[in-house]
C-alpha positions as CSV (number, residue, x, y, z in Angstrom):
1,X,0.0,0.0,0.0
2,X,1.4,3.4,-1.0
3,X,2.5,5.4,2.1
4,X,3.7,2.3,4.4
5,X,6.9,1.6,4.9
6,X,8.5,-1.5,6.7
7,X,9.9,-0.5,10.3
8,X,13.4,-0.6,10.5
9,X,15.4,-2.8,13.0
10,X,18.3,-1.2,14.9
11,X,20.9,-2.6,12.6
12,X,19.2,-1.1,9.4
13,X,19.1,2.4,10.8
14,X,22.7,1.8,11.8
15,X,23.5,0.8,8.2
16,X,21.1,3.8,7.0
17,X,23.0,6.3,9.2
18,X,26.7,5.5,8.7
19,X,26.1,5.6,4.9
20,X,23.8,9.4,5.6
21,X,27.6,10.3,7.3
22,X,29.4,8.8,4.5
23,X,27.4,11.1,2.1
24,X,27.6,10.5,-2.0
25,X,31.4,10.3,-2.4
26,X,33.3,10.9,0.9
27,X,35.7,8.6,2.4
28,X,36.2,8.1,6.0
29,X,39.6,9.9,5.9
30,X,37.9,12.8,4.0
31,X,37.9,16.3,5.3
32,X,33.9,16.2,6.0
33,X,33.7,12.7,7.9
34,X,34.2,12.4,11.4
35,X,35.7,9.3,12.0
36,X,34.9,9.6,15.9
37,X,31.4,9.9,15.2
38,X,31.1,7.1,12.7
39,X,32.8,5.0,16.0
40,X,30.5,6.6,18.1
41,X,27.5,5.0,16.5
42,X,28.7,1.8,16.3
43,X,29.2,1.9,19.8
44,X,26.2,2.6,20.9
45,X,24.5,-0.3,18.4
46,X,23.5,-2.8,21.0
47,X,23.7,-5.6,19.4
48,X,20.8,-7.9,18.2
49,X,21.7,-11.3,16.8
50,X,18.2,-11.7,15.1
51,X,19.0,-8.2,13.0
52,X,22.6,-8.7,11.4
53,X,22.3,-12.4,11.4
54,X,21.9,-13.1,7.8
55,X,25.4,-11.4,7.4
56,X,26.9,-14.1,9.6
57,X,28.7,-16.7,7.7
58,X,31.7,-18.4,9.2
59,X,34.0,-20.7,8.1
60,X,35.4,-23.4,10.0
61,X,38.6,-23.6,7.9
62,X,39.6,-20.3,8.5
63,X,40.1,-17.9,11.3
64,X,37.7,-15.1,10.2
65,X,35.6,-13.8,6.9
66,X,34.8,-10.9,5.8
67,X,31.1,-10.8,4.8
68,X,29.3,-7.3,2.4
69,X,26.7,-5.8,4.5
70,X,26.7,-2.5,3.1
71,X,29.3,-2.0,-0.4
72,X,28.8,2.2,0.7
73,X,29.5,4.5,-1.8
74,X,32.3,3.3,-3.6
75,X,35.3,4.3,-1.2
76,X,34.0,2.2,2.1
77,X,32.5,-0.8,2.9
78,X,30.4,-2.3,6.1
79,X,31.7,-5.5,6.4
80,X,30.5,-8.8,8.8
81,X,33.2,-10.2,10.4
82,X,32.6,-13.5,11.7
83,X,35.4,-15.0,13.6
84,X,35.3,-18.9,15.0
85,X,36.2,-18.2,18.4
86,X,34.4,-15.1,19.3
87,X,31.5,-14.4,17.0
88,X,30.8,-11.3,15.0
89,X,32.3,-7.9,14.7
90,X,31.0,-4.9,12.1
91,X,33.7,-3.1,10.4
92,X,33.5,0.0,8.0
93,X,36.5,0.1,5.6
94,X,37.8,2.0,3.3
């Protein structure tokens, strides 16, 4: 229906907001990014399996991967991390 939208979870705002900072064509080393404020979000993520789940895919031959959540706008990317001892961690880089 025209004028609904599906709610958001927590991750997919996250997602949403880092790539708002980013802008069209910045980096995170550019001039207009503030890299403490791009932490600063991910920070205060709390984490929810259930939401960033389906970017979880670890390998038991290897120590880490480094799963696409979000490819950015060219000069960064959100990446999954799973590792096989101590779960996931999100990563932008660029």
């Amino acid at each position: 229906m025209p004028g609904i939208t599906k709610a958001q979870t927590n991750f997919e705002l996250l997602v949403q907001t880092l790539s708002e900072k980013l802008g069209p064509c910045s980096g995170i080393d550019s001039d207009d990014v503030d890299e403490q404020e791009l932490q600063q979000l991910m920070k205060d993520y709390v984490s929810e399996e259930s939401e960033w789940s389906k970017y979880f895919f670890p390998s038991s031959s290897m120590a880490y991967t480094r799963n696409l959540v979000d490819k950015g706008n060219g000069k960064s990317n959100l990446v999954c991390s799973p590792y096989t001892t101590v779960g996931a961690v999100a990563n932008i880089d660029s």
